[in-house]
Structure formats: structure tokens, C-alpha cells
Backbone as JSON, one array per atom type, in Angstrom:
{
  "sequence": "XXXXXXXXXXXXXXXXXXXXXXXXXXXXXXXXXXXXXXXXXXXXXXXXXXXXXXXXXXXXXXXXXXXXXXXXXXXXXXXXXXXXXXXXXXXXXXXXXXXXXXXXXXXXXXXXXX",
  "N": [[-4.65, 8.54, -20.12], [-2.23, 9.41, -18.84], [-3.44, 10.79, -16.86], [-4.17, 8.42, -15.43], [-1.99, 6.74, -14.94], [-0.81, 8.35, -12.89], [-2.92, 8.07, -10.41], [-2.57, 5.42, -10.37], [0.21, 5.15, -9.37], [0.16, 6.4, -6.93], [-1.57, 5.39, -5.32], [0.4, 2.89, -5.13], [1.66, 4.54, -3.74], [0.62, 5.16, -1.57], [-0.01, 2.32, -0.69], [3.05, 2.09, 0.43], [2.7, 3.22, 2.72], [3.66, 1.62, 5.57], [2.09, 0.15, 7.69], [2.77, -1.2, 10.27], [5.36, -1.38, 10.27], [5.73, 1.14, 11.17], [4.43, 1.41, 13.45], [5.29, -0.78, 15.01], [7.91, 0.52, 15.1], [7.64, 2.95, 16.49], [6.24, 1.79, 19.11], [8.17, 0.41, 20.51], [10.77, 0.94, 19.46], [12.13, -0.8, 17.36], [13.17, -2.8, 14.95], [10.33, -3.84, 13.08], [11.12, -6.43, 11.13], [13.17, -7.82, 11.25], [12.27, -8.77, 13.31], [10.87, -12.31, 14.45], [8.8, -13.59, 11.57], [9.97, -11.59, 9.47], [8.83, -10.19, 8.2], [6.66, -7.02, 7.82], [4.14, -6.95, 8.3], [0.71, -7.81, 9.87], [0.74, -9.85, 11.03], [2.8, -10.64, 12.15], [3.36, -8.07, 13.04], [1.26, -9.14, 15.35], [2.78, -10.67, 16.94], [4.82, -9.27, 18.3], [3.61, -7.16, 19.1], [1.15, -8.11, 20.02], [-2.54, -8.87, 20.14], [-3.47, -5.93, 19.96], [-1.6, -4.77, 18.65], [-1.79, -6.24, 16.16], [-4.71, -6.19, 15.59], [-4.66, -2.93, 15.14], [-2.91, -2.81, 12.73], [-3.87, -4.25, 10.94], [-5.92, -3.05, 10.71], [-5.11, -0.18, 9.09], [-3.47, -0.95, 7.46], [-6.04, -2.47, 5.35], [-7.12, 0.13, 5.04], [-5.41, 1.69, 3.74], [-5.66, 0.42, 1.38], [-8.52, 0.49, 0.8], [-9.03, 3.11, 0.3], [-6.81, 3.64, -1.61], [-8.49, 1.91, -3.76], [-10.86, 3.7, -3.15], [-9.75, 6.02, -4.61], [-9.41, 5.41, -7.57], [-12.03, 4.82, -8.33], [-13.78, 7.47, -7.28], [-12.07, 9.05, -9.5], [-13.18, 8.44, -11.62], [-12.02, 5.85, -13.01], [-11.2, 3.59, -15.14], [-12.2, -0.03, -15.6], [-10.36, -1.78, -15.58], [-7.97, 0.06, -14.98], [-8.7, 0.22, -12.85], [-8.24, -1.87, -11.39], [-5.85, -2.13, -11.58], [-5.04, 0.1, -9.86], [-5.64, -1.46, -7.49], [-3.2, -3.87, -7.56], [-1.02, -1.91, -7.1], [-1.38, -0.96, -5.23], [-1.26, -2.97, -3.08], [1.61, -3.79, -4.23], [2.53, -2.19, -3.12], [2.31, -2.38, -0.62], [3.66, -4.33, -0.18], [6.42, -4.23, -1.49], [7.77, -1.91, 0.16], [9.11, 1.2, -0.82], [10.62, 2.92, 0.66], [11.47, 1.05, 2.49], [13.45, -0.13, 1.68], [12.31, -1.83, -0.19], [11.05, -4.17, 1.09], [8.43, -4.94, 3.25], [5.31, -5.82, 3.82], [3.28, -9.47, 3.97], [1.42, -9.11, 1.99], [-0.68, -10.62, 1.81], [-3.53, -10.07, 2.21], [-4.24, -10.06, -0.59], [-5.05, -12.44, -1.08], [-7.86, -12.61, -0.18], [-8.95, -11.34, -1.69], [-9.01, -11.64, -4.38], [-9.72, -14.65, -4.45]],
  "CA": [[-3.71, 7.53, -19.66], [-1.36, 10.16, -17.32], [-3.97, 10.79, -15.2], [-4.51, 7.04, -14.72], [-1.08, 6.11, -14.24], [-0.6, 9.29, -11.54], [-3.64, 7.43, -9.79], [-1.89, 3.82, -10.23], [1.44, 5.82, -8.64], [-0.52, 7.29, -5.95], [-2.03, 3.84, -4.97], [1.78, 2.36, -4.99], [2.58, 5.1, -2.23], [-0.32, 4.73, -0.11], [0.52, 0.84, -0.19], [4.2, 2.06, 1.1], [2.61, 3.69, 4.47], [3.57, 0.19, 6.28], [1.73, 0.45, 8.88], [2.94, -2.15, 10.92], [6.59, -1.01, 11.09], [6.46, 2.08, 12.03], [3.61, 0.99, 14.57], [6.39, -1.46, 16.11], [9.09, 1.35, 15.99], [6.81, 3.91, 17.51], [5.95, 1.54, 20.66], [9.45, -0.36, 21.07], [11.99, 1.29, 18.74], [12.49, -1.91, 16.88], [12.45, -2.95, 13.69], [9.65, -5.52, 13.37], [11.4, -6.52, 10.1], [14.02, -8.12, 12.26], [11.81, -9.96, 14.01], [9.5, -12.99, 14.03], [9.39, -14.03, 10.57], [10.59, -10.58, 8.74], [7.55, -9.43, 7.71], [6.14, -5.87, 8.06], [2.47, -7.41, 8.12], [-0.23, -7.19, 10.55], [0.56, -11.7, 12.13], [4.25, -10.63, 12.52], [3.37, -7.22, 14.22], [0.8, -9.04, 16.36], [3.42, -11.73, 17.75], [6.11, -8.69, 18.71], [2.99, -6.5, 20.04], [-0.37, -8.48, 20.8], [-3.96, -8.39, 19.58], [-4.3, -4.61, 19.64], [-0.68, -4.32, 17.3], [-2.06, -6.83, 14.82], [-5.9, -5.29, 14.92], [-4.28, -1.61, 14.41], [-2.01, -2.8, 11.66], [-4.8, -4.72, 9.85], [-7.07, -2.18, 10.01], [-5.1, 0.3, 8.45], [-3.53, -1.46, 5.81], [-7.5, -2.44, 4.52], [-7.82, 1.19, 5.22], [-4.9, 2.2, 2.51], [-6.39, -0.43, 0.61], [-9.79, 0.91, 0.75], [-8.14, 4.81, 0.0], [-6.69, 3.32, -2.89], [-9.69, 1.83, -4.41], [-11.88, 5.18, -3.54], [-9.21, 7.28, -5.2], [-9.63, 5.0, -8.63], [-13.52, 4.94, -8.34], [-13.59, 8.85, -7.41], [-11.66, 9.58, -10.19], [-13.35, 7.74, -12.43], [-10.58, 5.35, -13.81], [-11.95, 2.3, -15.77], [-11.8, -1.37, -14.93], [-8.28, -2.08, -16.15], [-6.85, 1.41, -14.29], [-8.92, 0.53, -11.09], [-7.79, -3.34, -11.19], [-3.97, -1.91, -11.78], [-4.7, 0.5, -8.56], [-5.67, -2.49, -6.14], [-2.36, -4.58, -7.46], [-0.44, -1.44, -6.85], [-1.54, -0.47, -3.32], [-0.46, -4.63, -2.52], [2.78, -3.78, -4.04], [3.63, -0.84, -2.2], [2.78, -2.78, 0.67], [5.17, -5.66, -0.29], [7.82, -3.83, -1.92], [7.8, -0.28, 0.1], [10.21, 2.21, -1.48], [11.3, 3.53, 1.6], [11.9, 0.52, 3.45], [14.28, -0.77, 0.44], [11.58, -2.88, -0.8], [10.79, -5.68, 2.32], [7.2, -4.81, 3.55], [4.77, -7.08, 4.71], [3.57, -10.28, 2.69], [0.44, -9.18, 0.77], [-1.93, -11.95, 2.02], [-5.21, -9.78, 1.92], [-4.79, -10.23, -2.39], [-5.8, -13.65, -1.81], [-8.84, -12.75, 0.01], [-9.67, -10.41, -2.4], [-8.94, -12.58, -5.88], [-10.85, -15.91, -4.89]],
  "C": [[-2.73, 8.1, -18.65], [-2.09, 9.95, -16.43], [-4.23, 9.02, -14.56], [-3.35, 6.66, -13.72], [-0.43, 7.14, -12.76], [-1.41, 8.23, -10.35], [-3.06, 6.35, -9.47], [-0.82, 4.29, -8.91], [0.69, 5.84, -7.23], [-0.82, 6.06, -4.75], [-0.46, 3.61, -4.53], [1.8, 3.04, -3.61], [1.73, 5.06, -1.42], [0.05, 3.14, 0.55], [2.25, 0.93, 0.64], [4.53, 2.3, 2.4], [2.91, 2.26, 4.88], [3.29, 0.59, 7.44], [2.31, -0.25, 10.33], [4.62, -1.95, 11.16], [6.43, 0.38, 11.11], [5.25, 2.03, 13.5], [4.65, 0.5, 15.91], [7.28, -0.51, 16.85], [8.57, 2.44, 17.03], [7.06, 3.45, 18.77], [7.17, 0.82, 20.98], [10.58, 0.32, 20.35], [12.37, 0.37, 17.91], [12.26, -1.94, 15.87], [12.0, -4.17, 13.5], [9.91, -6.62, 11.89], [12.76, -7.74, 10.6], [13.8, -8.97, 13.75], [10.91, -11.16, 13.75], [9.99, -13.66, 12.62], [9.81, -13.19, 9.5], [9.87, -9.89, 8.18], [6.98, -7.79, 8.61], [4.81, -5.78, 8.58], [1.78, -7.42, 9.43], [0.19, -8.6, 11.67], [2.01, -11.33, 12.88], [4.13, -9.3, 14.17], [2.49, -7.71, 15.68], [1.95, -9.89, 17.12], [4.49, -10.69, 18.21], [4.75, -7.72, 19.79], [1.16, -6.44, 20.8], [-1.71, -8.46, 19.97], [-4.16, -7.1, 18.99], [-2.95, -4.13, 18.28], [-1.24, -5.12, 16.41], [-3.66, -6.05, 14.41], [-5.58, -3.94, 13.97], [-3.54, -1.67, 13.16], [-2.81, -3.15, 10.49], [-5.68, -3.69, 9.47], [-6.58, -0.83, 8.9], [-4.28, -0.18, 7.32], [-4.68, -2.03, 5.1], [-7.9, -1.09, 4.98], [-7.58, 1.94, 3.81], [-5.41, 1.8, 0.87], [-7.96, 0.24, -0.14], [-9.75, 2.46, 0.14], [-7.92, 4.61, -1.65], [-7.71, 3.12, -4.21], [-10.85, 3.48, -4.74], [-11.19, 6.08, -4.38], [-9.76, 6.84, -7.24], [-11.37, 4.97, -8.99], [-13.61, 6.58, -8.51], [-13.45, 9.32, -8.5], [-12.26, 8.73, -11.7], [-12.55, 6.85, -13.92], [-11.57, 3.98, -14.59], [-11.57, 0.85, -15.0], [-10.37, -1.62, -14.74], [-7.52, -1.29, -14.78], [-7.18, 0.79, -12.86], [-8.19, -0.93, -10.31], [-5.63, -2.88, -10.96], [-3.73, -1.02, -9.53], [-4.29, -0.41, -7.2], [-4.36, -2.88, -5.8], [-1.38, -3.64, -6.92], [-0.05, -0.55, -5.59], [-0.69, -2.41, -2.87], [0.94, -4.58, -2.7], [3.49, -3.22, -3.62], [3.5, -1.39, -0.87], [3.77, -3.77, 0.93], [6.54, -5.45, -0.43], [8.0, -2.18, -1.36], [8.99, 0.42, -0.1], [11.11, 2.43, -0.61], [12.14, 2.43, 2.87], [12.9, -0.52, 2.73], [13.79, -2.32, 0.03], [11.28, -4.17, -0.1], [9.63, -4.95, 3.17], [6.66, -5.75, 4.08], [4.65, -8.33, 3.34], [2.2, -10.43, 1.59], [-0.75, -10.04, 0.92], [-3.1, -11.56, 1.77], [-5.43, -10.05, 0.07], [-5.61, -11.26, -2.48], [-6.79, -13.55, -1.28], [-9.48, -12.01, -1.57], [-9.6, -11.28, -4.5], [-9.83, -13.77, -5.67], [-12.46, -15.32, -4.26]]
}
């Protein structure tokens, strides 16, 4: 059960890379949190920086996503642990630690639940 919940953890902080603001601040200095509709997310970053900011943002948040998952598979965690990883990569992207909890808004869950 440690090693699971390390794994769960682990997940959380990969979901906290937001890709999408520090993408923005990189190429403008801005915080794209502060713009648009306040979101960190991949629709917000494309409307401040185009097609290629929303592709790059999407792809690597279903990258962390995808990280997440392999780390719980890898490690051979059970259903439960690997189902806890997914929710906990989504909430590090929603709630990231570092960005005092305002991230993007999570939308890929609902591809991935229905």
C-alpha cells in the first residue's frame, strides 16, 4: 500500500507539470491564467498562442497522462491503485501545487470515463 500511494503521489506531480503555462510564459512572459477564460489548458493556451500553442500543450498533457498510467502499469499496481493514478495525474493538472491550485480544466477525464 506505500508503494502504491508513492506511485498515486508521483502521478499527482506529473499532473502539476502544466504544460500550458509555462509554454505561454516561456513565449510571451504572461500568465495565461490571466487570460482568456483562466484556464491553464491546452483551448485557453491556443486562443493566447495559436494552433501550434494548443497542439504542444495537448500533446503533452496526454503525454503526462500517458507517463502516469505507464508508471502504474510498470509497477505493477492493481486496478484500484492504477484507476487512483489516472484521477491523480487530472488532479495535479487541475489543482497544481505550485501554481496555488488553478491549472487547467481537466476535460480529457471525460473523454476517458464515457
Amino acid at each position: 500500500m506505500g508503494f502504491d500511494a508513492l506511485i498515486i503521489l508521483a502521478s499527482y506531480l506529473l499532473g502539476c507539470l502544466t504544460a500550458g503555462y509555462y509554454l505561454v510564459r516561456w513565449r510571451s512572459g504572461k500568465d495565461i491564467r490571466k487570460q482568456g477564460s483562466g484556464s491553464a489548458g491546452a483551448t485557453n493556451v491556443g486562443r493566447a498562442l495559436g494552433l501550434v500553442g494548443f497542439a504542444g500543450t495537448f500533446l503533452l498533457d496526454l503525454a503526462k497522462g500517458a507517463l502516469a498510467a505507464w508508471l502504474a502499469a510498470h509497477f505493477g499496481l492493481g486496478p484500484g491503485a492504477r484507476l487512483l493514478c489516472a484521477l491523480a495525474a487530472v488532479a495535479g493538472h487541475i489543482w497544481p501545487v505550485q501554481l496555488r491550485f488553478r491549472g487547467g480544466k481537466g476535460l480529457p477525464l471525460s473523454w476517458v470515463c464515457c
